[in-house]
C-alpha positions in Angstrom: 4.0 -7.9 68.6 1.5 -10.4 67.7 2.7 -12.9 65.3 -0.2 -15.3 64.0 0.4 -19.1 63.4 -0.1 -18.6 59.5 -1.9 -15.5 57.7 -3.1 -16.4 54.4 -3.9 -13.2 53.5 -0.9 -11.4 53.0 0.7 -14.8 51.3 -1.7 -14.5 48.7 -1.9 -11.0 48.4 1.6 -11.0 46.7 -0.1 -12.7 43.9 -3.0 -11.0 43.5 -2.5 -9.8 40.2 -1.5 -13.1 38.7 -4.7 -14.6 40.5 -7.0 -12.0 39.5 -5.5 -12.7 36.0 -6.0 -16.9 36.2 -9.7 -16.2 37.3 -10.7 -14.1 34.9 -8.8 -16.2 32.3 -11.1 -19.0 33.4 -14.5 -16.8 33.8 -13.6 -15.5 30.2 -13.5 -19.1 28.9 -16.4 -20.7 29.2 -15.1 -23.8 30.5 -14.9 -24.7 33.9 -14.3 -28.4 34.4 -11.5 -30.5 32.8 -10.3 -27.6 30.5 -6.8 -26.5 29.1 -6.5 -25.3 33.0 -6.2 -28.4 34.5 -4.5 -30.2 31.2 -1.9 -26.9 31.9 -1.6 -27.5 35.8 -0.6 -31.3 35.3 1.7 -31.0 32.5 3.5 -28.2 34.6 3.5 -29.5 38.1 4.6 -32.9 36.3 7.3 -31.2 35.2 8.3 -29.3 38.3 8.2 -32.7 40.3 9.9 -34.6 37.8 7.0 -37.3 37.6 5.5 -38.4 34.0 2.0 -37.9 35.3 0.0 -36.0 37.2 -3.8 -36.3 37.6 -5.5 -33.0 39.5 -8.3 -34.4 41.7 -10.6 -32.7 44.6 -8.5 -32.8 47.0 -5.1 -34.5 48.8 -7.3 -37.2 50.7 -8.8 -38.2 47.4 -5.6 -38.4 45.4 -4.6 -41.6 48.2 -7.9 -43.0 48.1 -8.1 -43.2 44.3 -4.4 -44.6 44.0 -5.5 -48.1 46.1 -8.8 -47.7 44.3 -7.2 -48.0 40.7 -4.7 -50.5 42.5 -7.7 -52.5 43.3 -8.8 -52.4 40.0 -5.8 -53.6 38.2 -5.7 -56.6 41.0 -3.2 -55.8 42.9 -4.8 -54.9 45.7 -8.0 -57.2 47.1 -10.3 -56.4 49.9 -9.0 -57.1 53.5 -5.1 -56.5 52.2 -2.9 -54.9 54.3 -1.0 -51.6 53.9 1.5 -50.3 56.3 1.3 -46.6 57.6 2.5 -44.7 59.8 0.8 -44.8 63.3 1.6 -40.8 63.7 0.4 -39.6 60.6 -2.8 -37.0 60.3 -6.1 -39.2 59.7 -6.8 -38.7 56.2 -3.8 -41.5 55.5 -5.6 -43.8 57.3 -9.0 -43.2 55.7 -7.7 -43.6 52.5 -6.8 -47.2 53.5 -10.1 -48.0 55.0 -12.4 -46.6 52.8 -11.0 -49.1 50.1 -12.0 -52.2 52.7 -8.1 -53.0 53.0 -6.4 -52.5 56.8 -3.9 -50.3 58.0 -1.3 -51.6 60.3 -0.1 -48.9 62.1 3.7 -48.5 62.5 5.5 -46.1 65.0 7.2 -43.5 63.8 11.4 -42.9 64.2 10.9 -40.3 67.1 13.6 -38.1 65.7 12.0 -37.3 62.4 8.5 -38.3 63.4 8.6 -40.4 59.4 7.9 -44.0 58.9 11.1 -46.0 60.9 12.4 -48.4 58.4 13.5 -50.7 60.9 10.1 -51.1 62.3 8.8 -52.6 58.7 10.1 -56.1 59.1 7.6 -56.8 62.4 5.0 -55.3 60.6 4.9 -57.6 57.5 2.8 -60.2 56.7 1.3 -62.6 54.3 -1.3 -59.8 53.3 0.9 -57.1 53.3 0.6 -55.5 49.8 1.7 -51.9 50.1 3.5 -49.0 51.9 1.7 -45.5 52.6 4.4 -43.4 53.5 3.7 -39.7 54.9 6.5 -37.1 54.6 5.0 -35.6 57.9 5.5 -32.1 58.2 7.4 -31.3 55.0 10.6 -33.7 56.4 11.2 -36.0 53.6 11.2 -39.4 55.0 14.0 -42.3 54.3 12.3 -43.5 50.9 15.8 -45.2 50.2 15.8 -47.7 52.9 11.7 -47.7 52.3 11.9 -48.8 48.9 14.7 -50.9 49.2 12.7 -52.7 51.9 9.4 -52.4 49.7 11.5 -54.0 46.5 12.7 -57.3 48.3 9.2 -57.7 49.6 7.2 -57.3 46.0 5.0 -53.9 48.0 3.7 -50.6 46.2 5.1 -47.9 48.0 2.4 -45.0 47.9 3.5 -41.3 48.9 1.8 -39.1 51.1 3.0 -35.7 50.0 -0.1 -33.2 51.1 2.6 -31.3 53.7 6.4 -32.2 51.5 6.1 -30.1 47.7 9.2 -30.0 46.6 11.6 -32.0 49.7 13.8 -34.4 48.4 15.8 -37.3 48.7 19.3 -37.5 46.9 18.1 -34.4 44.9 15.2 -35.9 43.8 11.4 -35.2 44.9 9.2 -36.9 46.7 6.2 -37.7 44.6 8.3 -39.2 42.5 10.0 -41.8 44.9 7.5 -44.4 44.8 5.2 -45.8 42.4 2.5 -42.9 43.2 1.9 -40.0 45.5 -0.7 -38.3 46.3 -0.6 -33.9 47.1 -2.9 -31.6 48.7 -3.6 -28.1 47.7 -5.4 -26.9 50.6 -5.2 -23.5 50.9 -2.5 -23.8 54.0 -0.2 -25.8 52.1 3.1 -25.2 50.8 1.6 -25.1 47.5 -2.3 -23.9 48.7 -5.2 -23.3 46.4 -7.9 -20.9 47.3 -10.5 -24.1 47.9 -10.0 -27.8 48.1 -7.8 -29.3 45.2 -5.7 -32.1 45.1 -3.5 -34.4 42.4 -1.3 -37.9 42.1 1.7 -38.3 40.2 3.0 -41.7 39.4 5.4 -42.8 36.3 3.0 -45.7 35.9 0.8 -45.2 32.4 -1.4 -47.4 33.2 -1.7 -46.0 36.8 -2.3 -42.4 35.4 -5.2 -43.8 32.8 -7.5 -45.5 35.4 -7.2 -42.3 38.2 -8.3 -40.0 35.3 -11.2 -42.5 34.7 -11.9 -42.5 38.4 -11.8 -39.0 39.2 -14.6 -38.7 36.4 -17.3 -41.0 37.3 -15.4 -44.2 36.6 -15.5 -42.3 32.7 -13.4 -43.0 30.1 -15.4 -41.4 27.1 -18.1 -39.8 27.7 -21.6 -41.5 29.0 -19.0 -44.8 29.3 -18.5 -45.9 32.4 -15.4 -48.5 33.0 -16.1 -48.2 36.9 -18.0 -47.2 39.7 -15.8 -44.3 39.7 -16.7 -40.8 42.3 -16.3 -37.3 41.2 -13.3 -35.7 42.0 -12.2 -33.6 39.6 -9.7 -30.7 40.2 -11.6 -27.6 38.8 -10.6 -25.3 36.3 -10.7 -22.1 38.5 -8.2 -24.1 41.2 -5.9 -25.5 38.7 -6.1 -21.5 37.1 -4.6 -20.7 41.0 -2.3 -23.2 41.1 -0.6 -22.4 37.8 -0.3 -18.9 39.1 1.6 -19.6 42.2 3.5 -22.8 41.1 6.6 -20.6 39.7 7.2 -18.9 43.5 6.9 -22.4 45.3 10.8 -22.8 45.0 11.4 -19.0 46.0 9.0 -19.5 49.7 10.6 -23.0 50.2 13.7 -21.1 50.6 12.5 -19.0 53.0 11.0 -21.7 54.7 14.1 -23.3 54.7 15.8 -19.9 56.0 13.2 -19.4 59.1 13.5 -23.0 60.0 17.4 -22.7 59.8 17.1 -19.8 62.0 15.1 -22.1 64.5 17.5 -25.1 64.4 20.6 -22.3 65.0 19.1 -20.1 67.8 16.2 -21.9 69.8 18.7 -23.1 72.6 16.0 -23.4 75.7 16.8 -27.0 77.2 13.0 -27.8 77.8 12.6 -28.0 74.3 13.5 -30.7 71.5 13.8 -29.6 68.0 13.2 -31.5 65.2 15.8 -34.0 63.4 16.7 -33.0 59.9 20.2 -34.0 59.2 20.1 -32.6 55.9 18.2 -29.2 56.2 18.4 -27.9 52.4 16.0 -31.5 51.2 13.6 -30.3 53.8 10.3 -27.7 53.0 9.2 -27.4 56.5 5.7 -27.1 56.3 5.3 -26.8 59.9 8.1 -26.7 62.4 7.1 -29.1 65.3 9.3 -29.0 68.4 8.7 -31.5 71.6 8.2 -30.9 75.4 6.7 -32.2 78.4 5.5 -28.8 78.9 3.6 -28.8 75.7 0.2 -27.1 77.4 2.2 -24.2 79.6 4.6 -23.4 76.7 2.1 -23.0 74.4 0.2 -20.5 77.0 3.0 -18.6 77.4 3.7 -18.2 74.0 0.3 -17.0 73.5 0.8 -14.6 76.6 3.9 -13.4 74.7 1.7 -12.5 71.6 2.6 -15.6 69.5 0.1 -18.5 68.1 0.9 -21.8 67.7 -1.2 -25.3 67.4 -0.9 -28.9 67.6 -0.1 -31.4 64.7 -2.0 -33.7 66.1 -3.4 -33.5 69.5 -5.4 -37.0 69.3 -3.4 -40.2 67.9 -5.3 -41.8 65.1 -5.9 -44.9 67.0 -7.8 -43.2 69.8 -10.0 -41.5 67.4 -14.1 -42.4 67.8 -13.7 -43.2 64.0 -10.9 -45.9 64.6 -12.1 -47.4 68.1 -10.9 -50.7 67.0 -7.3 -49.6 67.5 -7.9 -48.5 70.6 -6.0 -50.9 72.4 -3.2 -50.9 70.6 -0.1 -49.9 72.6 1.7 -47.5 70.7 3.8 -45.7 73.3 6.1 -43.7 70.5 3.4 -42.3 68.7 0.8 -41.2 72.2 4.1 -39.5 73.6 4.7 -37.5 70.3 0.8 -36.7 70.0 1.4 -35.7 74.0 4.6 -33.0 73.3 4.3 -31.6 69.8 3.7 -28.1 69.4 4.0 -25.8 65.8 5.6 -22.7 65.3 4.8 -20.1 63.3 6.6 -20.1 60.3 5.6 -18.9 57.0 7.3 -17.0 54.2 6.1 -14.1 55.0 7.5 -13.8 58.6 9.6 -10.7 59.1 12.8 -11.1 60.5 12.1 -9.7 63.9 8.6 -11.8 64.1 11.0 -15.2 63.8 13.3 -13.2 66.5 10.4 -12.7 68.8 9.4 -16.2 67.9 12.9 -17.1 69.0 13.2 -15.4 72.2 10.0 -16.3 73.7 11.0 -19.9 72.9 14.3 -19.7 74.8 12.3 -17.4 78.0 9.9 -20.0 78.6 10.8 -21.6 82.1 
């Protein structure tokens, strides 16, 4: 049996008629950019995420970017601030920082969840430290409540990273509508995935939600008026089309997310192997499901040899990335050992049964 990491083909496929139907709703209308499509998407995925606003944009990295861009605008952010990420985290969170000239401090991660570790946030703060990035890394909802609290006394924006978490939650309710803003991905491997790039931030903040749809349109807030120096990064009719279309089944394949994963947590019993930490399973979408070993390279061999793909969420730390060689000689001894170990499973909603049992029992073979 060969059972493929993720196979987008037959995820999509169970919407093909709904798809076909959003695209040639959109080719029949004429209008393609910033249409009832996209005005549709964020009134519904608002909804869905319990947030007042959301603003589509290109794509997941541009919905962080564009939050400590409008922050910068409104003054509470300045050049050569400091925002507090964690040091674990795919790069994109980090280049949202940088490209807005303010510095990310890089904080280890809890190594049981692999999320931001509250109690590392005190060491981390200083006179410049104006915000929190959190990332909800690997759809495992991070512990917003002691992050917010901790955010609150300390007068910091707390931004969410959401591109991997759609629909997780914290005491029943959703991230992306935790902190003041949070940004979501719709690349097509998402939990939520377009067929292309595509991307949006919610926020409750009014005045928030006005300046991002002014930046994601040239800086634009009428037409041939510029307020800022704004980039493109509008969230195109056709996507938003797709996104409506598969938005009403997101709950339905979080569940059986949820069901593989709880399979996993229940029946992977090999000792060489350490499963992830989700005390409450059910607030959890499981984007990927990221086990540890010092055996990472053999185990993932073997599970190849046994007809099973996986890959590596992340195989290089941020910090000893070319593109952040300034970090480079930072001692972050939590965050190399989890970059050193992790290894993804397959898991999508449409696994059979007996591919997550063959998933399973190669796991618990490997020697």
């Amino acid at each position: 049996m060969s059972i493929p990491f993720l196979d987008l083909k037959p995820l999509n496929a169970q919407y093909r008629d709904a798809l076909v139907a959003a695209a040639t709703r959109v080719i029949d209308s004429g209008w393609y950019v910033l249409g009832r499509e996209v005005t549709a998407f964020e009134a519904e995925f608002a909804a869905w995420n319990g947030s007042r606003h959301c603003i589509g944009v290109a794509n997941g990295l541009d919905a962080l970017t564009l939050v400590l861009r409008a922050w910068k605008e409104h003054g509470v952010l300045a050049e050569g601030d400091e925002v507090i990420v964690p040091a674990n985290t795919y790069i994109a969170s980090i280049l949202a920082i940088s490209e807005n000239q303010l510095r990310p401090i890089l904080v280890e991660p809890d190594p049981r969840t692999f999320n931001l570790d509250p109690a590392r946030l005190a060491a981390a703060l200083t006179p410049r430290t104006r915000a929190i990035l959190v990332v909800h890394l690997y759809g495992l909802a991070a512990d917003m409540t002691a992050i917010t609290a901790f955010a609150r006394q300390h007068g910091l924006k707390v931004l969410e990273d959401c591109a991997q978490s759609h629909g997780a939650e914290v005491d029943g309710k959703k991230v992306g509508a935790l902190g003041d803003a949070a940004g979501f991905s719709f690349y097509p491997g998402k939990n939520l995935g377009a067929l292309g790039d595509a991307g949006c931030v919610t926020t409750d903040d009014d005045q928030l939600a006005t300046t991002l749809r002014a930046l994601r349109n040239y800086g634009s807030e009428q037409k041939y008026k510029n307020r800022y120096k704004g980039p493109n990064s509008r969230l195109d009719e056709m996507q938003a089309a797709l996104l409506r279309a598969k938005l009403p089944f997101l709950d339905t394949e979080t569940s059986s997310r949820r069901r593989i994963a709880g399979r996993y947590f229940a029946e992977i019993r090999n000792p060489a192997v350490g499963l992830p930490s989700a005390s409450e399973p059910a607030a959890h979408v499981f984007h990927l499901f990221v086990i540890r070993t010092n055996e990472r390279d053999r185990l993932q061999r073997w599970l190849a040899d046994q007809g099973v793909q996986t890959m590596v969420h992340y195989p290089i730390p941020p910090h000893h990335q070319d593109a952040y060689r300034e970090y480079r000689s930072l001692s972050l001894p939590i965050t190399e050992a989890i970059h050193r170990e992790v290894l993804s499973l397959p898991l999508s909603p449409v696994m059979t049964d007996d591919q997550v049992s063959a998933v399973i029992d190669a796991v618990n073979r490997f020697e």
